[in-house]
SEDODREN-393881 format. One line per 8 residues: number of its first residue (from 1); for each residue x, y, z of N, C-alpha, C, CB. Coordinates in Angstrom, 2 decimals. Glycine has a CB too. Example, Ala and Ser with C-alpha at 12.3 -4.5 7.8 and 13.67 -1.06 7.14 Angstrom:
1> 13.19,-5.69,7.80,12.30,-4.50,7.80,13.20,-3.30,7.80,11.31,-4.47,9.05  12.85,-2.25,7.08,13.67,-1.06,7.14,12.90,0.03,7.87,14.08,-0.60,5.72
END
This chain:
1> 157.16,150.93,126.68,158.08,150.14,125.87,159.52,150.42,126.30,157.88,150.46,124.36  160.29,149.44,126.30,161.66,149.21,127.01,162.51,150.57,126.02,162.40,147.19,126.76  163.21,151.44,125.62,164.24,151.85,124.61,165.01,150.94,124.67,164.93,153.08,124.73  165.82,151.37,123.68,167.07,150.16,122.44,167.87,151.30,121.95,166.19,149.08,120.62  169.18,151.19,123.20,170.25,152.28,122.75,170.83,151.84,121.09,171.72,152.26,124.04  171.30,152.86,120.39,171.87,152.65,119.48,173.26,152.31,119.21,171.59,153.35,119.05  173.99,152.02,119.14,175.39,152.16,119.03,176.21,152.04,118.14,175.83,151.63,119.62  176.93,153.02,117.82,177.43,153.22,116.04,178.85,152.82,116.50,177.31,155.17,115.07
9> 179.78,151.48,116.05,181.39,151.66,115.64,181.89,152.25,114.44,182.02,150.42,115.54  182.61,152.95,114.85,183.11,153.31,113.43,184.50,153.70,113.58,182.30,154.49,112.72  185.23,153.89,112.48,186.61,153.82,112.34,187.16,154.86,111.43,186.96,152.53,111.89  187.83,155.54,111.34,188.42,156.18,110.48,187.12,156.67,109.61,189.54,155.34,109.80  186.16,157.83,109.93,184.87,157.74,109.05,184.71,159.08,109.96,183.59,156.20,109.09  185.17,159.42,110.83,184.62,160.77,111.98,183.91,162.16,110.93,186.45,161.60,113.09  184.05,161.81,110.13,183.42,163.39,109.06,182.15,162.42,108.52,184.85,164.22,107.23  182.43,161.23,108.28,180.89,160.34,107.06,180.03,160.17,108.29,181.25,158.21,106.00
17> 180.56,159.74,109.38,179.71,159.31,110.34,178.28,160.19,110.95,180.64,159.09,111.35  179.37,161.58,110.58,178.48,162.96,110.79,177.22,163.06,109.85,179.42,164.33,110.46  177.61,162.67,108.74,176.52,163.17,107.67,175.92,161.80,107.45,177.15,163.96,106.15  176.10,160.67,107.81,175.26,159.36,107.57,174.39,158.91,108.64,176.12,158.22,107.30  174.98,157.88,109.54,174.40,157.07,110.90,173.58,158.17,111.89,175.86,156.33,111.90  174.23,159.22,111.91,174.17,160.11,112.94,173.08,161.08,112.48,175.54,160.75,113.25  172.69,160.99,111.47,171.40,162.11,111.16,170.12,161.37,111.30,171.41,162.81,109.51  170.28,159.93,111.27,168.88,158.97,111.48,169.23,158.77,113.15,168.81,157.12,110.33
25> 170.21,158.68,113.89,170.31,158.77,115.31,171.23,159.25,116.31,170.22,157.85,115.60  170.80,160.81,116.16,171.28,161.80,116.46,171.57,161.40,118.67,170.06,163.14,115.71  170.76,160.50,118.92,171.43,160.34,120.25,172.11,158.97,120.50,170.41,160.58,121.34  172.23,158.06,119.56,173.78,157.11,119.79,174.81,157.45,120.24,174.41,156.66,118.80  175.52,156.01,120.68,176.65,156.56,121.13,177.27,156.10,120.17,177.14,156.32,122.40  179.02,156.67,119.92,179.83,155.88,118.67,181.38,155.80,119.75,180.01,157.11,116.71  180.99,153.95,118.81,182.03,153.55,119.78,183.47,153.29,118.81,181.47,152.07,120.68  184.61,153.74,119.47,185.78,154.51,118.57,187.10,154.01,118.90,185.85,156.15,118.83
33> 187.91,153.52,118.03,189.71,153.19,119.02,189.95,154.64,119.76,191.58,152.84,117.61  190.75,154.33,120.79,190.78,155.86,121.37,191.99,156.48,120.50,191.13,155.97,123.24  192.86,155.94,119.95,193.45,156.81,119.10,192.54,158.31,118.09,194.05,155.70,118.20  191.57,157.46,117.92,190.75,158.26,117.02,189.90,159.05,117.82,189.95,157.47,116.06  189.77,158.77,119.31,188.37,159.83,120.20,188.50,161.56,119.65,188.74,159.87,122.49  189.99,161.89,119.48,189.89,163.71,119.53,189.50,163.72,118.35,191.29,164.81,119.78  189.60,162.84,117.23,189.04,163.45,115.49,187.35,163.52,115.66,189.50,162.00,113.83  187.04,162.00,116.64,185.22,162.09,116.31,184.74,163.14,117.06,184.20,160.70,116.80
41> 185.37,163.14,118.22,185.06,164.45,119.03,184.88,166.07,118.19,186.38,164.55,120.10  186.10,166.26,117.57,185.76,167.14,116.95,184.73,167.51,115.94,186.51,167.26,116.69  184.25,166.07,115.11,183.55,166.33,114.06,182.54,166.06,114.29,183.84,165.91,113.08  181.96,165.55,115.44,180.58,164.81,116.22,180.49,165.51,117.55,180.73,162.99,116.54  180.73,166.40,118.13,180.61,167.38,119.45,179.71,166.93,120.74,179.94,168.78,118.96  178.70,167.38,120.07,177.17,166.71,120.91,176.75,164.90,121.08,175.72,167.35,119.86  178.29,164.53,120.44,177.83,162.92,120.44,178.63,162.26,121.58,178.21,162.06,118.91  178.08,161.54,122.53,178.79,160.42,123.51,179.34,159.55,122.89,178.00,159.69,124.40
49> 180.94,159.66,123.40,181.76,158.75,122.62,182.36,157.74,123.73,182.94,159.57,121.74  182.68,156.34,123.53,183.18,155.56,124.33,183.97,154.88,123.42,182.32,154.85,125.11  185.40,154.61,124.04,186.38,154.32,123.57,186.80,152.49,123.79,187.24,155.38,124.16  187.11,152.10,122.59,187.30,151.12,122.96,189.14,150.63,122.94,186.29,150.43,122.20  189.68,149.64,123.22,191.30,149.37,122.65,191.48,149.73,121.00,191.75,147.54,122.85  192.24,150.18,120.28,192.36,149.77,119.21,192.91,148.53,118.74,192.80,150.51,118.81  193.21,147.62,120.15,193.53,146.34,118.74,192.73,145.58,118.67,194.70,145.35,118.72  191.14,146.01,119.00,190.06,145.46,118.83,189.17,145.80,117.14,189.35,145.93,120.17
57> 189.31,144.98,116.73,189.04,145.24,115.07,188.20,143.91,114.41,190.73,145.40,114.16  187.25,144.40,113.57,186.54,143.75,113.13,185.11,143.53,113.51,187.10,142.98,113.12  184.39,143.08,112.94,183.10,142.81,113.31,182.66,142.18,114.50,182.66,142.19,112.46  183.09,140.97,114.83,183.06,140.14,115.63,183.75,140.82,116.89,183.61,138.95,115.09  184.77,140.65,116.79,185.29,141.38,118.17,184.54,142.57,118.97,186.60,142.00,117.84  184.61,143.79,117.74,183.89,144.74,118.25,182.44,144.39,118.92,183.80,145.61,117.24  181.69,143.77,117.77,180.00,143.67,118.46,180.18,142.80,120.00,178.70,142.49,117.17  181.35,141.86,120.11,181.35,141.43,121.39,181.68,142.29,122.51,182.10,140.48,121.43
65> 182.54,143.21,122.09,182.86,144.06,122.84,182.24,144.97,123.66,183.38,144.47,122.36  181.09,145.34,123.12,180.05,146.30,123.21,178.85,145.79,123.99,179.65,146.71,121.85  178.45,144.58,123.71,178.10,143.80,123.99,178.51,143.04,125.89,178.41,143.31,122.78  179.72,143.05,125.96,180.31,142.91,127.32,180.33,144.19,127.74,181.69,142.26,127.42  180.27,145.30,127.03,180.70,146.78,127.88,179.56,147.59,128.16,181.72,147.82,127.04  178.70,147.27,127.55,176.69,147.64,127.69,176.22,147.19,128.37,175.62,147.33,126.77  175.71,147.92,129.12,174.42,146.82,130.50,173.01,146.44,129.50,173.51,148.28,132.45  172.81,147.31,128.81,171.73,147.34,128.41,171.21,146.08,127.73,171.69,148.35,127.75
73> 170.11,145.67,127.93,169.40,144.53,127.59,169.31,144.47,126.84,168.55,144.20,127.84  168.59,145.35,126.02,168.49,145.73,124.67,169.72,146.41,123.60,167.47,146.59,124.78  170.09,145.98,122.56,170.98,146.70,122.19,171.05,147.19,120.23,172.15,145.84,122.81  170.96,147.81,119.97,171.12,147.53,117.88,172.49,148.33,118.14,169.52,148.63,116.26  173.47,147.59,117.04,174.38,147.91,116.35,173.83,148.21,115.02,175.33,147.01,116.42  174.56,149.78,114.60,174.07,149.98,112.98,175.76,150.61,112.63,172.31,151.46,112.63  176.07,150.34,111.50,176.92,150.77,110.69,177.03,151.87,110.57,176.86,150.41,109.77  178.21,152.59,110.42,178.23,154.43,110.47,178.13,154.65,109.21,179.66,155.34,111.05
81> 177.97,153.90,107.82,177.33,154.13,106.80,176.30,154.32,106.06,177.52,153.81,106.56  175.02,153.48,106.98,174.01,153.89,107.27,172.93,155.11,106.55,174.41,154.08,108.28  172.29,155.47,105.29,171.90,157.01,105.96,170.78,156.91,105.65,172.52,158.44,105.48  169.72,156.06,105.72,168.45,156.16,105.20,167.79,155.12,105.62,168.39,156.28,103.86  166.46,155.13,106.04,165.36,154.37,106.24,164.20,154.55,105.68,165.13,154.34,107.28  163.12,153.25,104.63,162.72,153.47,103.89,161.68,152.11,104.22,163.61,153.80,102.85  160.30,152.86,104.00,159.18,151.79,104.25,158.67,151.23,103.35,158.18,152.13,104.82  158.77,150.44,102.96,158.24,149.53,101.61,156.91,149.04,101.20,158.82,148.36,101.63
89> 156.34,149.43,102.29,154.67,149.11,101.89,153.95,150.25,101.35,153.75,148.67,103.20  153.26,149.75,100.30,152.91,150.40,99.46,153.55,150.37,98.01,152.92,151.41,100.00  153.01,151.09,96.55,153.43,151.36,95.53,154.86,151.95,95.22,152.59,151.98,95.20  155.61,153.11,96.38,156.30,153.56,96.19,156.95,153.17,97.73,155.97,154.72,95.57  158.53,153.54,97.62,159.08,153.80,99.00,158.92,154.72,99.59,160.13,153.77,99.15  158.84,155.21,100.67,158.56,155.94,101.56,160.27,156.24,102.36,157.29,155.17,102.42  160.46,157.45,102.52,161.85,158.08,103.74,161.56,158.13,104.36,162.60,159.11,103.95  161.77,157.73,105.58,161.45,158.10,107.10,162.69,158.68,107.11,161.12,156.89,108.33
97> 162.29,159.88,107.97,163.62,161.06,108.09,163.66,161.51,109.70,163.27,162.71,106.97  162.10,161.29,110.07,162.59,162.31,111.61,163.29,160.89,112.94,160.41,163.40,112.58  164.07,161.39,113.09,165.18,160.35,113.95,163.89,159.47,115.27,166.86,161.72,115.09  162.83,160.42,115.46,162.05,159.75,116.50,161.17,158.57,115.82,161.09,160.85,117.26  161.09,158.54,114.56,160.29,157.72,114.10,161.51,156.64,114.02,159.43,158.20,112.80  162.80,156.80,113.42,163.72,155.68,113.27,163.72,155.06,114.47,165.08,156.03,112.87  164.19,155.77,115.96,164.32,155.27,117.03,163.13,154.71,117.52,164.82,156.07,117.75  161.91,154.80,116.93,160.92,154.25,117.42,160.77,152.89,116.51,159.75,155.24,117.45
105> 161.07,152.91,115.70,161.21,151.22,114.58,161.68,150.53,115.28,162.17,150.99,113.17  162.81,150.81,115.86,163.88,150.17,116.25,163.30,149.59,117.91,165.27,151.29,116.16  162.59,150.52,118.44,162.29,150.01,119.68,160.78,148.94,119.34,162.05,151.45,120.83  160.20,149.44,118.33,159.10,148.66,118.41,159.81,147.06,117.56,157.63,149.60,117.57  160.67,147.31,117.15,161.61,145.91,116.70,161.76,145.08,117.41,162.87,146.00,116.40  162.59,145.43,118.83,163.20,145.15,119.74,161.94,144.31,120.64,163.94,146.43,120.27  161.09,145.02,120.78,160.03,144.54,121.83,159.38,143.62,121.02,158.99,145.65,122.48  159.25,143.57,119.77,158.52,142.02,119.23,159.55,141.42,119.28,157.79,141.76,117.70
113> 160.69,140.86,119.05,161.88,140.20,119.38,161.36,139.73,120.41,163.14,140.88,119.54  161.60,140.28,121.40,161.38,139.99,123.12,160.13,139.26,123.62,161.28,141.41,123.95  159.06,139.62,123.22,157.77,139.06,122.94,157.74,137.57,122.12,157.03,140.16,122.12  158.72,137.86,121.04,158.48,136.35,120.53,159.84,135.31,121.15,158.46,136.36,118.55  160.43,135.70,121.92,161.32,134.93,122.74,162.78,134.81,121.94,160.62,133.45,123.05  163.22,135.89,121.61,164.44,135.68,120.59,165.33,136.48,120.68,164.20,135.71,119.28  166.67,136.31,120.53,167.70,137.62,121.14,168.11,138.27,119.73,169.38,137.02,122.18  167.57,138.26,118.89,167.90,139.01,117.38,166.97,139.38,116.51,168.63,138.25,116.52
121> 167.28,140.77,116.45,166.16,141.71,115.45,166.88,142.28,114.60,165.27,142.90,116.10  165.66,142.15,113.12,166.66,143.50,112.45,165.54,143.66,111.48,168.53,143.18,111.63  165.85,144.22,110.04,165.34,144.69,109.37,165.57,144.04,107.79,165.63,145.88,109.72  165.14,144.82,106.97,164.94,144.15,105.25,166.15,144.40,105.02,163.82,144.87,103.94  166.95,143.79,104.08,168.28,144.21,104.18,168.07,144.68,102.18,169.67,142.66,104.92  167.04,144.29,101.60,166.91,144.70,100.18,165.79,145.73,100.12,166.60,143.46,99.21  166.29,146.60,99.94,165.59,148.15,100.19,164.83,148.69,98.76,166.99,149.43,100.64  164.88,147.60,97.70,164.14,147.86,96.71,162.84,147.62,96.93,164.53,147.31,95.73
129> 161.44,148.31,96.37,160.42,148.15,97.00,159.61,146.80,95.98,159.69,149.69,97.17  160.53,146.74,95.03,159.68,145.58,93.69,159.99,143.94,94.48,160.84,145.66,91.47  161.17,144.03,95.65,161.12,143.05,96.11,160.29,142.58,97.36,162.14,142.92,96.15  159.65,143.69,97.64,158.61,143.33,99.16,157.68,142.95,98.43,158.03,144.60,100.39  157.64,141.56,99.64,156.89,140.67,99.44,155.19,140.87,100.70,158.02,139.30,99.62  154.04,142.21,99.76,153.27,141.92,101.25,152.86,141.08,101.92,152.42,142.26,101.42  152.78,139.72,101.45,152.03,138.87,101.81,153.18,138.20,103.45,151.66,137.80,100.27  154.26,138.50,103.18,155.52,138.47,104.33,156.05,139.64,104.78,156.75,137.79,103.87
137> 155.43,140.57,105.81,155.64,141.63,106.31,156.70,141.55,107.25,154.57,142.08,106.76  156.95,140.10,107.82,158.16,140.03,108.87,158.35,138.44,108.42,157.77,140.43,110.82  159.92,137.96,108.55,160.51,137.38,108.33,161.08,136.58,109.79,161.12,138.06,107.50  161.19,135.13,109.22,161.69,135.12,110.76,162.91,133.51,110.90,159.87,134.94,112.03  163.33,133.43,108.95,164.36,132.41,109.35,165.01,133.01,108.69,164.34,130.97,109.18  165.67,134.25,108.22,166.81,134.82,107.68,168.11,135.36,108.73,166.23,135.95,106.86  168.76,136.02,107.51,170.08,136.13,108.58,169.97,138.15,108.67,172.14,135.23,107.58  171.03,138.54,109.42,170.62,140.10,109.38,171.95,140.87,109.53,169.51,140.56,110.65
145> 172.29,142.34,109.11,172.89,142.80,108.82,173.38,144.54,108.54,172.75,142.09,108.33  173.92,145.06,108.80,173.79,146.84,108.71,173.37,147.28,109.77,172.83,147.51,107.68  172.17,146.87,110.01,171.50,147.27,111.65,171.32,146.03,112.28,169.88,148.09,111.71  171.53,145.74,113.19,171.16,144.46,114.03,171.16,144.61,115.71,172.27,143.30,113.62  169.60,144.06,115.86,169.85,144.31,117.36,169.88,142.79,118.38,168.51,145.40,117.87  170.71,143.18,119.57,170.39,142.09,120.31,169.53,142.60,121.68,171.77,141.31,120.63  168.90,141.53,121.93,168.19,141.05,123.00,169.07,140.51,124.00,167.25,140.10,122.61  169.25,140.73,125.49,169.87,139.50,126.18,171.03,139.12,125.61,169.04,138.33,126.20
153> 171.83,138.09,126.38,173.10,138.08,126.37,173.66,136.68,126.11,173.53,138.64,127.53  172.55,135.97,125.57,172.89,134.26,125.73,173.73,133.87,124.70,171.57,133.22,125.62  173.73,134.69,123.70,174.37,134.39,122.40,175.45,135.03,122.35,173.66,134.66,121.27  176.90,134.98,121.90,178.19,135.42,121.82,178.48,135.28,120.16,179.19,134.51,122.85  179.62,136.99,120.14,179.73,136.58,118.97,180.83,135.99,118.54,179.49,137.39,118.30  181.33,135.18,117.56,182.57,134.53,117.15,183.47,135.59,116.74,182.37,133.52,116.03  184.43,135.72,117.68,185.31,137.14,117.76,186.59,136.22,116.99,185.72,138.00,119.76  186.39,135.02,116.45,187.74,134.95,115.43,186.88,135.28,113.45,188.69,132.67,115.70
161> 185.67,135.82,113.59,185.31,136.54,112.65,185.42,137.96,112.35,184.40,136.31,112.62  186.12,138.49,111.57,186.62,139.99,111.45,185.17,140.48,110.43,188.54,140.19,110.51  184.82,139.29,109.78,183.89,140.43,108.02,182.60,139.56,108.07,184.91,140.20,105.66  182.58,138.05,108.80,181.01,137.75,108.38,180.45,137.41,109.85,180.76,136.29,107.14  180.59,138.07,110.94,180.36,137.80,112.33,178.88,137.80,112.36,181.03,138.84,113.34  177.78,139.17,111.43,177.00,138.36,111.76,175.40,137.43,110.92,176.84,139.09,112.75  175.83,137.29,110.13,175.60,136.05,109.47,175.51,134.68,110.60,176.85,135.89,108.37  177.01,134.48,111.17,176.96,132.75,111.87,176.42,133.14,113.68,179.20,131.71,111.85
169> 176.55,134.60,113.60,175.50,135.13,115.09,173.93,134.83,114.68,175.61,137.20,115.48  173.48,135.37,113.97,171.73,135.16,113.08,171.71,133.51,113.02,171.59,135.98,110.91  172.62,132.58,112.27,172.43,131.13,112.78,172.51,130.50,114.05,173.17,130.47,112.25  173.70,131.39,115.18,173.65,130.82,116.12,172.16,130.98,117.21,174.88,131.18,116.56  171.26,132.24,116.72,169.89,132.73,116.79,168.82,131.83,116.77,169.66,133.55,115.84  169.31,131.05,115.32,168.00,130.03,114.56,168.47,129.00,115.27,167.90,129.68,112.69  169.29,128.65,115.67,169.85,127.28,116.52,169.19,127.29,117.78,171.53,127.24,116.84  168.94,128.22,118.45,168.73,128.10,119.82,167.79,128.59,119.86,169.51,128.52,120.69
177> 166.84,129.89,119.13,165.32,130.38,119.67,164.78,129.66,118.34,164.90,132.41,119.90  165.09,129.11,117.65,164.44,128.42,116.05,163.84,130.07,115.25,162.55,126.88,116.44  163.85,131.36,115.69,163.34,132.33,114.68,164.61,133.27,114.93,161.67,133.04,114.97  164.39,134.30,113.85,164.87,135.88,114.48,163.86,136.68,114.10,166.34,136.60,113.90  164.33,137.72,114.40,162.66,138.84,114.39,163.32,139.64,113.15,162.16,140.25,116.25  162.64,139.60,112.03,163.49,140.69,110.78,161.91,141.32,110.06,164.83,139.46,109.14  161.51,142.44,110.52,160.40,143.23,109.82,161.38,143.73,108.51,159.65,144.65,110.92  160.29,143.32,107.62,160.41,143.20,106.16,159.96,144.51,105.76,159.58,142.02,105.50
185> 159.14,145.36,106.17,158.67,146.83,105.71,160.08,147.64,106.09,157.10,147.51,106.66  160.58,147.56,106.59,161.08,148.48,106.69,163.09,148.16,106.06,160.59,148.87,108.27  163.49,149.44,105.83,164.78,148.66,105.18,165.77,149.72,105.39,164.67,148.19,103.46  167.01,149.55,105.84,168.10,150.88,106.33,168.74,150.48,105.31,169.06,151.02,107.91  169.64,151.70,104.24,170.45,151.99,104.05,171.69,152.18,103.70,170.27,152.03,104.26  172.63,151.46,103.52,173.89,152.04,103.49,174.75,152.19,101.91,174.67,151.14,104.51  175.58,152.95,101.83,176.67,153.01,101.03,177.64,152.62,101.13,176.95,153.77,100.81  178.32,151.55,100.75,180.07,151.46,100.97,180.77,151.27,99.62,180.60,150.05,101.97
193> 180.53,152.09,98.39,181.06,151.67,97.03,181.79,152.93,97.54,180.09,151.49,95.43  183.07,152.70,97.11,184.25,153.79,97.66,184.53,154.41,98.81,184.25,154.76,97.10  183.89,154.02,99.96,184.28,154.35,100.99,185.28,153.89,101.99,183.48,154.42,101.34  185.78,154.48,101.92,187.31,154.28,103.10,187.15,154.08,104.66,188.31,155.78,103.13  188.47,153.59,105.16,187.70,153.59,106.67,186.56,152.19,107.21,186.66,155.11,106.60  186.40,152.32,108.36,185.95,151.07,108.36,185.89,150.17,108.84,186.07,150.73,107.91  185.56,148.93,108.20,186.40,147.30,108.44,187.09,147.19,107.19,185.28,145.73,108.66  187.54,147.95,106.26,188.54,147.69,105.22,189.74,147.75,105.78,188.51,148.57,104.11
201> 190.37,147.80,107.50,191.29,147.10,107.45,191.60,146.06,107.86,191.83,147.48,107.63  190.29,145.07,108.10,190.43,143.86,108.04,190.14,142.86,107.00,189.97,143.63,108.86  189.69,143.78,105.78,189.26,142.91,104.66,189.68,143.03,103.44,188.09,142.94,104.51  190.02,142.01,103.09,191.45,141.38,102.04,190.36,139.90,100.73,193.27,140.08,103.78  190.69,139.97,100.36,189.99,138.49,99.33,190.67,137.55,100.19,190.53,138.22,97.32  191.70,137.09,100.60,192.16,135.72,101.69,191.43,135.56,102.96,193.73,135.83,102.25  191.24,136.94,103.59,190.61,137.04,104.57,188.91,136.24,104.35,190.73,138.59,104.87  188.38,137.03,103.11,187.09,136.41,102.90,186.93,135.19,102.43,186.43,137.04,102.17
209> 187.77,134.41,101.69,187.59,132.96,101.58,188.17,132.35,102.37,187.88,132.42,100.53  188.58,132.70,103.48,188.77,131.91,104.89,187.58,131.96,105.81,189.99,132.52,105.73  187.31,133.12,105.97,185.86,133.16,106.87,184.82,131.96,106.31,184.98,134.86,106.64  184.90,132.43,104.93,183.38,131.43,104.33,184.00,130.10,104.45,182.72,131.70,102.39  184.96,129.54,104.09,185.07,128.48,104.30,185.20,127.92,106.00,186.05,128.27,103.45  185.30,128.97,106.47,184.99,128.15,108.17,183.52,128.17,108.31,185.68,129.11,109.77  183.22,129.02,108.13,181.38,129.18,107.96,180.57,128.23,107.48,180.91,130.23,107.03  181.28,127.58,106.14,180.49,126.41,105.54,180.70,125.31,106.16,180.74,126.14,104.21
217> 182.12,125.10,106.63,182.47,123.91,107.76,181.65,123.79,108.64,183.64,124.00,108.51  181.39,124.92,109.23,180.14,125.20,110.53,178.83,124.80,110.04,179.91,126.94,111.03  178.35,125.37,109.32,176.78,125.27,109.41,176.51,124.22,107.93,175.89,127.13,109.32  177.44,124.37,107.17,177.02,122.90,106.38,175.68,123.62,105.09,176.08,121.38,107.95  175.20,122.49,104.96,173.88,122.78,104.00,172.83,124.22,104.42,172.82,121.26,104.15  173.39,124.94,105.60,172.01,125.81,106.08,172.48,127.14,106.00,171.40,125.51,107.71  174.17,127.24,105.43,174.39,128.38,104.69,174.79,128.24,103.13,175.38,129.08,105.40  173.93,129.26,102.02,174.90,128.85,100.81,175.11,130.07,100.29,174.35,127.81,99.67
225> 176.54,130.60,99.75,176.52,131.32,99.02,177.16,131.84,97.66,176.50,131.75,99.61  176.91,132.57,97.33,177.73,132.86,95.56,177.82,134.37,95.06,176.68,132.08,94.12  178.43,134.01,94.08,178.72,135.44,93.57,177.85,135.89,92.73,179.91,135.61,92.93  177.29,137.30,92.64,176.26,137.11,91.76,176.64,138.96,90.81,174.40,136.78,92.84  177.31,138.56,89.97,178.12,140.03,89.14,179.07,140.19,90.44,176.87,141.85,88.72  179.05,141.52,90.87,180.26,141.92,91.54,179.96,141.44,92.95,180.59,143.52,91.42  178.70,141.33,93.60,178.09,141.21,94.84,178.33,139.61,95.26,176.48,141.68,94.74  178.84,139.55,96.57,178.76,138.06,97.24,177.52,137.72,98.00,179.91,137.84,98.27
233> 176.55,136.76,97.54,175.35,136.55,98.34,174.78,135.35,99.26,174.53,136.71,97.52  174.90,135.89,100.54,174.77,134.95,101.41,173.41,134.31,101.84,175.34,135.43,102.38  173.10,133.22,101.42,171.44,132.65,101.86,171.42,131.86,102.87,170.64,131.79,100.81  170.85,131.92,103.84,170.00,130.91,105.14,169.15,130.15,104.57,169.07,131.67,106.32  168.86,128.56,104.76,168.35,128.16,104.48,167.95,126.90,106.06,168.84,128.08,103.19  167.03,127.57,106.21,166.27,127.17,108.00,164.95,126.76,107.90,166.10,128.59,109.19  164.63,125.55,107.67,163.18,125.86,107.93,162.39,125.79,108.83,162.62,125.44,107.39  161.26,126.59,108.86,160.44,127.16,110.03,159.65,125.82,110.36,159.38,128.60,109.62
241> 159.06,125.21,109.66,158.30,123.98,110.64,158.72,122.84,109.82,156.40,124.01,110.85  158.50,121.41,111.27,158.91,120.02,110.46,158.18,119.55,109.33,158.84,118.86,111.31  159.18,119.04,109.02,158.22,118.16,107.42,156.96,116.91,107.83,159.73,116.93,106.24  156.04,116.80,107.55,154.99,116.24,107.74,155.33,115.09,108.41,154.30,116.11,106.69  156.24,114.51,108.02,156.52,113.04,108.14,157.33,113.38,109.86,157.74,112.24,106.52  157.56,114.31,110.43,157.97,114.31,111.83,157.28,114.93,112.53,159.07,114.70,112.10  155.55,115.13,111.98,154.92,116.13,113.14,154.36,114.75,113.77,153.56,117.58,112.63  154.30,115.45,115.27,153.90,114.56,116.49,151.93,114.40,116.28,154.52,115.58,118.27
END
């Protein structure tokens, strides 16, 4: 089976990064403004760091960045917030803790991706177990997020997106392979209720109702979303085969 380097950005986080992303994949690399290389260095030692410009910021930019600066075929971006992976089949959740089993999700992700002809993998992004659905163990017209990997290089990301880059990357996915690869058992992680550092310095309330409204301009009826209490929720709406009335 091919490996699927990991690659953590992170920003202003060189101490969280230590105790989150980096304990589920202890051999990533984290990719850093070089202003910041001597802080992660110090607080991440044993970790390969590659530096990128700092006036490269945001979601979009960065994942392109990495993306042009990686040979690798295979690639997952995960968030340095990250700290847990959790299997949902069954009665209860399950931790996966030892980093070889994470890195092995991730590769066995990657290679059904590849197998089913598609440059985007990822995972459950609702890590509650009352919402797995067994009867849908993998998913394959949603959008993806926190961890996301690419396949191949055909797809680019919209580097004038700083906060929802990839959301309209996962559509630009369903546009051109008609699936993405998202295993539903399994679900990463993260925290960001008070956390500093980041992409919080690209994200503002103007900032976010500009993105969505270019987003909805773009894709129209096949993204919708709303507020739901404090949380903004973004739905794909793709469907997987034609309606009766257009099968050949």
């Amino acid at each position: 089976m091919i490996p699927c380097p990991a690659l953590i950005p992170s920003r202003q986080r060189s101490r969280l990064v230590a105790k989150k992303a980096l304990r589920l994949f202890p051999q990533a690399t984290l990719c850093v403004g070089r202003l910041e290389a001597k802080d992660y260095a110090r607080s991440c030692p044993d970790v390969e760091i590659v530096t990128h410009p700092d006036s490269v910021v945001g979601i979009g930019p960065l994942r392109q960045w990495m993306l042009d600066h990686f040979p690798d075929d295979r690639l997952c971006f995960v968030d340095d917030d990250v700290h847990a992976l959790y299997a949902l089949v069954g009665l209860h959740k399950r931790d996966v803790t030892d980093p070889l089993d994470v890195q092995r999700a991730v590769d066995v992700a990657a290679q059904c991706a590849a197998e089913a002809k598609t440059g985007v993998f990822g995972f459950n992004q609702a890590w509650d177990v009352r919402k797995f659905r067994p009867h849908a163990p993998f998913m394959l017209n949603s959008w993806i997020g926190g961890v996301i990997g690419v396949v191949g290089r055909e797809i680019k990301y919209d580097t004038s997106l700083l906060m929802r880059a990839d959301i309209d990357f996962c559509l630009q996915a369903l546009m051109k392979y008609r699936i993405v690869w998202q295993d539903a058992r399994l679900s990463f992680v993260h925290d960001r209720s008070g956390v500093t550092g980041g992409n919080a310095v690209a994200r503002s309330k103007r900032r976010e109702e500009k993105e969505l409204k270019y987003l909805k301009e773009k894709w129209g009826r096949y993204l919708e979303y709303r507020e739901v209490q404090t949380t903004l929720r973004l739905m794909v709406h793709v469907q997987r085969v034609w309606p009766l009335s257009h099968a050949v």
